[in-house]
N, C-alpha and C positions, 0 to 999 in steps of 0.2 A: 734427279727425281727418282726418287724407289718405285718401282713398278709393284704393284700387287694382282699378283697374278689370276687369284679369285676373282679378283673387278675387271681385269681385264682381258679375260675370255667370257663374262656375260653377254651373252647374246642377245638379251632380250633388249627392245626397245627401252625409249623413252616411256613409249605409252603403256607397255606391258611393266614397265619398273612402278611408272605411279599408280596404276590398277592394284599392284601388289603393296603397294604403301599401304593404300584405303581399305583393300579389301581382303588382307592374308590374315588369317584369325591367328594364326601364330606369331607372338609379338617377334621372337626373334628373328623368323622371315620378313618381315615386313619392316624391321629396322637393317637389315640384310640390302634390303632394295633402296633405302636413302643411303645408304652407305657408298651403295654403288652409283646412285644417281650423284653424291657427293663429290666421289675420284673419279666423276666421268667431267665436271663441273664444264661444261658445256654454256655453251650462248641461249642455245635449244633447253638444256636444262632451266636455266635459269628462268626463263621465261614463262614456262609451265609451272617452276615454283612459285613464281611472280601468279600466275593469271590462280593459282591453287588458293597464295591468301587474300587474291580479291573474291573469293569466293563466299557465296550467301551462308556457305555450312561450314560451322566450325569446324567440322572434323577434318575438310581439306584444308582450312588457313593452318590449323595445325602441322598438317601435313608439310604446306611451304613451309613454313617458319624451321620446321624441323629440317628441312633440305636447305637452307637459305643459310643453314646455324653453322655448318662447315665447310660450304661451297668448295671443291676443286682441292681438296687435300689430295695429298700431303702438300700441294702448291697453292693458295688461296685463287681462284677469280672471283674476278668481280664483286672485291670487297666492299666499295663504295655504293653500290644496288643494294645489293645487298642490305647492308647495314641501312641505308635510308629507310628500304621496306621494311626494315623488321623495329626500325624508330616508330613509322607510324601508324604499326598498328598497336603498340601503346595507346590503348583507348580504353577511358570508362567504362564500361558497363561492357564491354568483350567478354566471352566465354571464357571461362578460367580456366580450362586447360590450355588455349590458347595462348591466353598472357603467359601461363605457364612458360609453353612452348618456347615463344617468344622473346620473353627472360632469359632461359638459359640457350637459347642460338646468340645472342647478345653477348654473354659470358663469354663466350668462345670465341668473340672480335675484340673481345676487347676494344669497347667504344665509349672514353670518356663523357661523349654528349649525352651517352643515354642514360648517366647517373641521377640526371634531378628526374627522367621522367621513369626508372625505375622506383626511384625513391617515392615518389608518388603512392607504389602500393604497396607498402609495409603495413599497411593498416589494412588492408585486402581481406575479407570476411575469409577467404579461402585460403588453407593451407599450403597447398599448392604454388599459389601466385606468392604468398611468403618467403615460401622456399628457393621458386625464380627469382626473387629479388635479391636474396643472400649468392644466388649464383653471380648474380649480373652487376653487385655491387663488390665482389670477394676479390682482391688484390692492387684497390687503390687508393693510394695516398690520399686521397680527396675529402677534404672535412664532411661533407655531407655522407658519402658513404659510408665512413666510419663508424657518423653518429648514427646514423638509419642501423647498422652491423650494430651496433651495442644495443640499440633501441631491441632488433630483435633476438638478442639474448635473451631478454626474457619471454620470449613467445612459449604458448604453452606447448605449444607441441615439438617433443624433442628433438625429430628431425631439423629444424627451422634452428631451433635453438642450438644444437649442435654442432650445425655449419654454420652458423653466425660465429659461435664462439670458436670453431676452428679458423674461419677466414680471421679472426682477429688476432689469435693466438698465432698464426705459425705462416701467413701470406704477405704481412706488413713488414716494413722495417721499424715506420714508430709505433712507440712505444709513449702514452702518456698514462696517467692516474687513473681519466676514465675509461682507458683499455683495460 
C-alpha cells in the first residue's frame, strides 16, 4: 500500500475532517478533507459517512455519498456498504446534487446492479444528475447502459453530451452501428 504522507500526518479528527467537508468555503479544502477521510477509510469513517446520507439535509448526504464514492484508497473498505448505501439513495425526487453525488461515487465502484437504477435518470430535468448518469453508466458492456450512453449523446448540454459520446467512443470494446 503506498502511503501518502499528506493523509497521513493529518491530525485532525474524524469530526474536525467532516466539519470541514460542510463547512470550508474553499472548495478545494473541503475536497482535501474527504480525501483524507477517504485514505483513512475507517469503520468510524464509514459510519459517519453512513449516519451524514441518512441525514434530513442534502448538503450532508452529499457529503456521504461523496466520502462513500472512494472509501479506503488506494485499498478499497467496505465496498459492500458502501455500494448498498449509495444503491439506495437512488431515489425520485432526491436533491440533485445528491443524485449527482451519488451517481458519480457509484462510477468509482464500479457496480453492475446500479445500471438499471442509474438508467432511471437520463431523463432527470437536471443537468447535473445527466451528467452522473454518463459517469455511473461509462465502461460497460451492458445493453442498457449503452443505449441510455447513446440516448444521452444527444443531450443538450455539451457537457453530458461529450462524455456520453466519449464513454462510447474510447471506454467500450463493442462496437455496433448504433454506436
Amino acid at each position: 500500500m503506498q502511503i501518502d504522507n499528506h493523509r497521513a500526518h493529518d491530525t485532525r479528527t474524524v469530526d474536525e475532517l467532516i466539519n470541514a467537508v460542510l463547512t470550508e468555503p474553499d472548495e478545494g479544502r473541503a475536497w482535501d478533507a474527504v480525501a483524507t477521510l477517504q485514505w483513512r477509510g475507517t469503520a468510524e469513517v464509514l459510519q459517519r459517512a453512513v449516519e451524514l446520507c441518512d441525514s434530513a439535509c442534502p448538503i450532508e448526504r452529499e457529503a456521504g455519498a461523496n466520502i462513500l464514492g472512494q472509501l479506503g484508497l488506494p485499498e478499497r473498505t467496505f465496498p459492500r456498504e458502501c455500494q448498498q448505501k449509495l444503491r439506495s439513495m437512488l431515489q425520485p425526487g432526491e436533491d440533485p446534487q445528491v443524485l449527482n453525488a451519488v451517481l458519480i461515487a457509484l462510477s468509482h465502484h464500479q457496480v453492475p446492479e446500479a445500471i438499471p437504477l442509474a438508467a432511471e435518470f437520463a431523463n432527470h430535468a437536471a443537468a447535473d444528475v445527466r451528467n452522473g448518469v454518463v459517469h455511473a453508466l461509462t465502461g460497460y458492456e451492458d445493453p442498457l447502459a449503452i443505449a441510455t450512453l447513446i440516448r444521452l449523446t444527444c443531450a443538450v448540454e455539451p457537457e453530458v453530451r461529450d462524455w456520453a459520446t466519449f464513454g462510447l467512443a474510447t471506454q467500450l470494446e463493442t462496437d455496433t452501428p448504433e454506436i
